[in-house]
N, C-alpha and C positions, 0 to 999 in steps of 0.2 A: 581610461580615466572616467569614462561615461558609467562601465559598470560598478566605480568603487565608490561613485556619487549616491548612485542607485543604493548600491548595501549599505551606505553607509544610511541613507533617507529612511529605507526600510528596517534598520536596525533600530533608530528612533524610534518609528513609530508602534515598533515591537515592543520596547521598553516602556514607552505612555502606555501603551495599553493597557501594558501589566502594571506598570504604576498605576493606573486608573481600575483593575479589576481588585488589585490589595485594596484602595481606598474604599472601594464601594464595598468588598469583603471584610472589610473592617469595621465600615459603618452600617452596615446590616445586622455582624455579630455584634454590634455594641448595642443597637438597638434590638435584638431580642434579648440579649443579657439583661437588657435594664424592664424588657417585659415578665420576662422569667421570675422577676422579683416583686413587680407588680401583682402577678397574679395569686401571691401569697395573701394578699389583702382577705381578712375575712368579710364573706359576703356577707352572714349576717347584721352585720354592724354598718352603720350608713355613712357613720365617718368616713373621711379622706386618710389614705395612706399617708406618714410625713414627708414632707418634699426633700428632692436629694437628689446625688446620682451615683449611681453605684461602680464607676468607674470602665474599666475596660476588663472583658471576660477574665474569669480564675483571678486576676491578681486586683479587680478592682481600684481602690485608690490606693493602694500601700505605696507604692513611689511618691505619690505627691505626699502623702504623710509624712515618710522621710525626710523627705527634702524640704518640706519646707518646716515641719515640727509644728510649733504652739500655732504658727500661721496658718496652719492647715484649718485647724477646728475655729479657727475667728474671721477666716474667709467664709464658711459653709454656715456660721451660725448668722454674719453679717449678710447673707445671701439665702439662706433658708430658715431662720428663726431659729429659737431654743431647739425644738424638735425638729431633728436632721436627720434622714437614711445615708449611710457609705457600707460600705463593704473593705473593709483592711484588716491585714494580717490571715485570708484565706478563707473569710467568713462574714456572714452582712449583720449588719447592726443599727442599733438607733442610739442618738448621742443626745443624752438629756444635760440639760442646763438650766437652771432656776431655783432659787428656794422651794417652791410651793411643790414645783413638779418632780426636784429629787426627794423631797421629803415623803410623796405618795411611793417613787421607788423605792424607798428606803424602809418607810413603814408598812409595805407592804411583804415586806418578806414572809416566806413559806403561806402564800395567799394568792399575790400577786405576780408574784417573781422568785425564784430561786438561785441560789448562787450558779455563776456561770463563770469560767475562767477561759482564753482561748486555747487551745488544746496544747500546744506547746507547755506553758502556763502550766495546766493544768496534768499532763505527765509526770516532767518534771519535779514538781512537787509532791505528785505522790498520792493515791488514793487513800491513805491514812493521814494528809495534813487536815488542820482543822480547816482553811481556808477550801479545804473541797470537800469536805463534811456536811449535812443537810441533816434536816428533822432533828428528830433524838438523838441522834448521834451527835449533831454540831451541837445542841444545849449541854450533852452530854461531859465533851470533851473541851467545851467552853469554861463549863464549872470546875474542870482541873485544871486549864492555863490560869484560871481568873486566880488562882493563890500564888502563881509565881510572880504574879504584879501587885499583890497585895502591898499596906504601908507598912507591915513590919517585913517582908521580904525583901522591901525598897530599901527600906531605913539598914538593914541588915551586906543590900547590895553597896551602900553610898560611900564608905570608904574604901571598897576596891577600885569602885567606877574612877573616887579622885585621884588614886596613886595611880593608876593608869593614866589619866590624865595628866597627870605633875610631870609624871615621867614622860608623856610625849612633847611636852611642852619644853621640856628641860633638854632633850634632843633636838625640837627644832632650834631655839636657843641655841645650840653650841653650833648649829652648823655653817660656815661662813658665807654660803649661797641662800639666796634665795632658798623656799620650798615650793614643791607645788601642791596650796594647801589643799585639793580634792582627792587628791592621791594619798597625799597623808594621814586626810580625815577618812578615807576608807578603808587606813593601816589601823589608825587609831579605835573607831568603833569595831573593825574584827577581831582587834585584840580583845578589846572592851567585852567581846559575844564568847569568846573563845575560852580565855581567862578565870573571866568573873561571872557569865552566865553559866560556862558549860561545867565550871573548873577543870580543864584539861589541862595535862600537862604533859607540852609540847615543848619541845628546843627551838631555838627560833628559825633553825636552815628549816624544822617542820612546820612552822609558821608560816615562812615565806613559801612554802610548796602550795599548804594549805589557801594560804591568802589568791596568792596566783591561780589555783582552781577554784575556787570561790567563784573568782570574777569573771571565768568561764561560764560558769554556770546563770550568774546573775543577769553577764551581757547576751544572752540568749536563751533567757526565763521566756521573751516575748517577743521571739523568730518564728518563720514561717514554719507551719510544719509540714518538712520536705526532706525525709529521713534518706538522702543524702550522701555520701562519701565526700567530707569538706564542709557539708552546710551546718547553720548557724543551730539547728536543732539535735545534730548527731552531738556537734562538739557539748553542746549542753549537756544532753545525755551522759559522754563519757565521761566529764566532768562529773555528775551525778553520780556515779559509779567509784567512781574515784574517792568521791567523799564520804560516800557512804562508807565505804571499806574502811578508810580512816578512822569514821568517827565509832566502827563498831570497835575497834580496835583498842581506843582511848575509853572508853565506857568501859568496855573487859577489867582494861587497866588501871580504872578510875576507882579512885576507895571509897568503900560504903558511909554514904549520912549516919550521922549520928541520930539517934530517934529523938523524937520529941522534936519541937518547935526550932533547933540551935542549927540551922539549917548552914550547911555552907557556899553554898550558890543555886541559879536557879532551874539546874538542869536534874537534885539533890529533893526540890520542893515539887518540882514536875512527879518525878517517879513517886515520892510520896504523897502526894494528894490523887494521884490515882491509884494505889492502893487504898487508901479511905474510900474512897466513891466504889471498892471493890470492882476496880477494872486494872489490873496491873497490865502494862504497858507490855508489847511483845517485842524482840528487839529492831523489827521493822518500823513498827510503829515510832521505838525511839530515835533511831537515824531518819525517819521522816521529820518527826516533832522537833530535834536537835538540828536541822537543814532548814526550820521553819524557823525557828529562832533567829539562828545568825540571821539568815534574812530579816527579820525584823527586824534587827539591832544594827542591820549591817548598811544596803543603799540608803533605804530612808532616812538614817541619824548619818550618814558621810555630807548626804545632800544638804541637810539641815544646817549641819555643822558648818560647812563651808560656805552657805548662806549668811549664816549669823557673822562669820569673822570678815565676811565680803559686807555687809550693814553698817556693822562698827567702824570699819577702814573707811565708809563713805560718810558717814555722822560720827565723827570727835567729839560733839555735845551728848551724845546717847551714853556714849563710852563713860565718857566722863559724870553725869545724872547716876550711873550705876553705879561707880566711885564715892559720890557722895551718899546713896543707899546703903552702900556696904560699911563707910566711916560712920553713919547717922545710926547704924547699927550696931557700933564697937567689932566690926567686922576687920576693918583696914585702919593700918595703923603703921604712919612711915612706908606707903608700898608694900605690907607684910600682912596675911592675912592671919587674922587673932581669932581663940587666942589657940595659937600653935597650929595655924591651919586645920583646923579641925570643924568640922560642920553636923549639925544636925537636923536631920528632913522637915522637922517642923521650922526651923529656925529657916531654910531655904525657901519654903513655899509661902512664907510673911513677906516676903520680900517683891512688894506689891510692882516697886517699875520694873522687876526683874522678869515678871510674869508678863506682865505686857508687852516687853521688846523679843519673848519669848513668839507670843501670841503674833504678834506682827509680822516676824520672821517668816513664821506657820499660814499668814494667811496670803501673804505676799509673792513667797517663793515653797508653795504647799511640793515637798516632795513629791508625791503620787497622785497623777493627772485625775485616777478614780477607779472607780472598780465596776466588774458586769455581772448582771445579769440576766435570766431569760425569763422571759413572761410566761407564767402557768395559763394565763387565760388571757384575750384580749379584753383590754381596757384602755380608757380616756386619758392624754395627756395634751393641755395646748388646742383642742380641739380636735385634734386628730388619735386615729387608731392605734396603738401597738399590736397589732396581732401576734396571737399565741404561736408559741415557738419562735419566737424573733430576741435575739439577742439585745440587750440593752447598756448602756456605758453611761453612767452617771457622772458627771463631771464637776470633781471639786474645784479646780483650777480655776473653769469657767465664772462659774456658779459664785468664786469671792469677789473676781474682776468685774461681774455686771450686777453684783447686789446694792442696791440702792442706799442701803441702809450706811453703807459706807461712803464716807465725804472726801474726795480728792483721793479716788480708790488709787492710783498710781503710783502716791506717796510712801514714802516710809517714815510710819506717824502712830509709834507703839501709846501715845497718849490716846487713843480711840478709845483703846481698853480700859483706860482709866474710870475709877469708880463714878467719876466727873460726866466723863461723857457716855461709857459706855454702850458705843456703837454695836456692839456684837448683841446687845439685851433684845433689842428690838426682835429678833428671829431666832430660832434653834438654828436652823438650817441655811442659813446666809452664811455661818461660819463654820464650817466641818471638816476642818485638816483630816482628821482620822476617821471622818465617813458617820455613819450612827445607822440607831435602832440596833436588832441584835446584833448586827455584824459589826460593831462599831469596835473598832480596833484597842485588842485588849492591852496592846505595851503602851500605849500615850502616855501613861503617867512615867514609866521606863525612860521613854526617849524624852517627855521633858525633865527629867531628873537628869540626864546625859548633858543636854540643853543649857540646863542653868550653873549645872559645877563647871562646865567648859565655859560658860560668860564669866562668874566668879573666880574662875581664875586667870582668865585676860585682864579681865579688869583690875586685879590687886595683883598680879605677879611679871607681866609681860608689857613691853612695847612693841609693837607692829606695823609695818609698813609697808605700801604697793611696790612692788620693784619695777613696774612696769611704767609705760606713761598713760596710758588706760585701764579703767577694769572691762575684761574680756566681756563678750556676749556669751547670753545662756540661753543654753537649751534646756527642751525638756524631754530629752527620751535618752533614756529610758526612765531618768528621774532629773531634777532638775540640776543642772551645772556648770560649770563653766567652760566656754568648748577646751581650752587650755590648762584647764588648772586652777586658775587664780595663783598668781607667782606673789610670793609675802615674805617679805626677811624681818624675822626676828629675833630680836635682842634680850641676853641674859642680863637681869640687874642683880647688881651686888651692892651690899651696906649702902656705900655711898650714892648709888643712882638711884637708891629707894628714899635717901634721903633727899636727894635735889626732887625728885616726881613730887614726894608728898609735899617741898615746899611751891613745885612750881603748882600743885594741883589746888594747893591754899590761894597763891595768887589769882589764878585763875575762877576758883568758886569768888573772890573777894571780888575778882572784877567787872563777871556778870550780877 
């Protein structure tokens, strides 16, 4: 008994020990980790490093990133100011936030900073996408996207965009459940990329393969890269591979554009405006370009979109002010949008509260937290140093949430925008959904064009509603959403429910 006291005393104090040797071997390595990155500081420069901390070795903060999402970057910035050091996703970085101080990131391209993607990111997509293109090359191949978003290629895209639309609209409608409208909206705008950007033509069981490798791809664009067997970077990859193979396959089989200007989608206006610049596309370059696309088209306008109809569910007066926009327009007539549901891009973009609840949307729940990159030389932010070679992450998300210039920033209050107030005039840089200077994101006018025929036809064609007894919490990573879905059952009108809406919607403008 004597000696099973003894083993069992000295087994304890076996275990403390080594408890006590991990701990001290932990907080030794965590403090030369966090020296290790100190000592990057350029001496030159008499600034201060920015304050941070760089987490625990190799993997840094990325756990707490995860876990905790938007709460991450508003603990470290309420605890180290705008200008923050962390290290996440396998790499250290500095996370800028401010008007003043993203607009020196921003305007300082090819000077200051260079595009940077984290390498997962930055695979993936491809050494021929424009988003990891630099110098002449990125001006280059900027001046051939910039014609597929032109307003006659828009105005040319906007009745495909709305039959795709009707017709997603007119499905959810028939369906007696609930939808879940994130899931939908990321059906909806693949279609939208696939269809009418790419013109392909796909059967829908190759939709649904498509669509499902898509979101492989997308949901570990911005995984560690730890190439894996199972990890979140292989499966990226092979989805990469997968698509690509696809989309050479639909191009092969894809029929030639007609010359001249009579363009039939935007994948049609790509290939020929790069033969004018006399650079014809290789067909790498095009399953790169054609993978760049849908993503443009694809998380950021799903995010958007499911944003927007999560707005409207929660303000019935915004819904309803759009209603009366679109009747004060001779747009809506009985629930029915005139005449003959047909719309044209100038006649959309006059449609001044449409623009604002647009804008509000965009600044409130900005899809894309921001973009990186690396400093060519050290330079001043906030007082402190950026040293050269250090990765930098400009942050729009932040940057709307603590701009001054905006009153009761929490709200959702599309009048800021209004000619009246206009909150956003005060600053360039206080408002920048789609980022600026030359990187400043070439689909914006794309995805608000998506934006506004998807509000125009809630507002004149659909009734909607929460099926839940809450709306969900949202995240933000990888774009912003709802952690569920957002669950929303909707209702088809016919003759007579268009007639009871337009009489109740008369009641209703008479009684405010």
């Amino acid at each position: 008994m004597l000696f099973d006291s003894f083993d069992l005393v000295s087994a304890l104090a076996t275990l403390a020990a080594c408890l006590v040797s991990m701990a001290l071997l932990l907080a030794v390595s965590q403090q030369l980790w966090q020296l290790r990155w100190t000592a990057t500081r350029d001496k030159n420069c008499k600034l201060p490093m920015p304050k941070g901390s760089m987490g625990f070795p190799f993997i840094g903060e990325t756990c707490h990133w995860l876990l905790q999402g938007s709460g991450f970057h508003a603990s470290r910035r309420q605890k180290y100011g705008n200008v923050f050091k962390t290290h996440l996703l396998g790499r250290p970085l500095i996370r800028v936030t401010g008007a003043e101080n993203v607009r020196k990131v921003l305007m300082g391209e090819h000077t200051l900073v260079t595009v940077d993607w984290p390498q997962s990111t930055s695979t993936l997509l491809g050494p021929n996408s424009l988003a990891n293109s630099i110098g002449d090359i990125h001006r280059k191949r900027r001046k051939v996207f910039a014609k597929v978003f032109s307003h006659e290629a828009l105005e040319s895209y906007l009745p495909k965009i709305q039959q795709v639309i009707q017709e997603s609209l007119r499905v959810w409608s028939s369906n007696p459940e609930p939808i879940n409208v994130y899931r939908e909206s990321q059906r909806l705008s693949f279609t939208m990329a696939v269809r009418v950007l790419l013109g392909f033509r796909v059967t829908e069981e190759e939709m649904r393969h498509l669509f499902s490798t898509f979101q492989d791809f997308v949901n570990n664009l911005f995984s560690l890269p730890i190439d894996l067997p199972f990890s979140g970077y292989r499966k990226g990859i092979r989805a990469r591979d997968i698509l690509q193979k696809s989309i050479e396959k639909a191009i092969r089989e894809k029929p030639l554009c007609s010359q001249g200007k009579d363009y039939s989608d935007a994948l049609d206006v790509l290939m020929e405006s790069a033969k004018e610049n006399g650079t014809e596309l290789t067909m790498q370059e095009l399953k790169e370009s054609t993978i760049e696309l849908i993503f443009a088209a694809f998380a950021t306008t799903a995010s958007a979109s499911t944003s927007l109809i999560m707005q409207l569910l929660r303000h019935p007066p915004v819904l309803e002010r759009l209603r009366e926009e679109l009747r004060g327009r001779g747009l809506l007539h009985n629930g029915c949008l005139c005449p003959e549901g047909e719309l044209r891009l100038d006649t959309i973009i006059s449609l001044k509260y449409l623009d604002c609840v647009i804008k509000e949307v965009l600044r409130l729940f900005t899809p894309v937290s921001g973009a990186y990159r690396t400093a060519m030389q050290t330079f001043e932010l906030d007082g402190v140093q950026i040293p050269k070679g250090w990765s930098v992450m400009y942050s729009i998300r932040d940057t709307h949430d603590t701009a001054a210039v905006f009153k009761d920033v929490d709200a959702f209050d599309p009048d800021r925008f209004s000619q009246e107030r206009g909150e956003d005039k005060e600053g360039r840089f206080h408002y920048l959904p789609f980022g600026g200077g030359v990187r400043s994101c070439l689909g914006k006018q794309l995805a608000t064009l998506f934006l506004r025929i998807l509000a125009i036809e809630l507002a004149s064609t659909s009734r909607f509603e929460l099926a839940t007894r809450q709306f969900p919490r949202v995240v933000t990573v990888p774009v912003v959403h709802p952690v569920d879905g957002l669950k929303v059952k909707f209702y088809g009108l016919d003759s007579n429910q268009n007639e009871i809406m337009a009489k109740t919607e008369e009641l209703l403008g008479a009684t405010v």
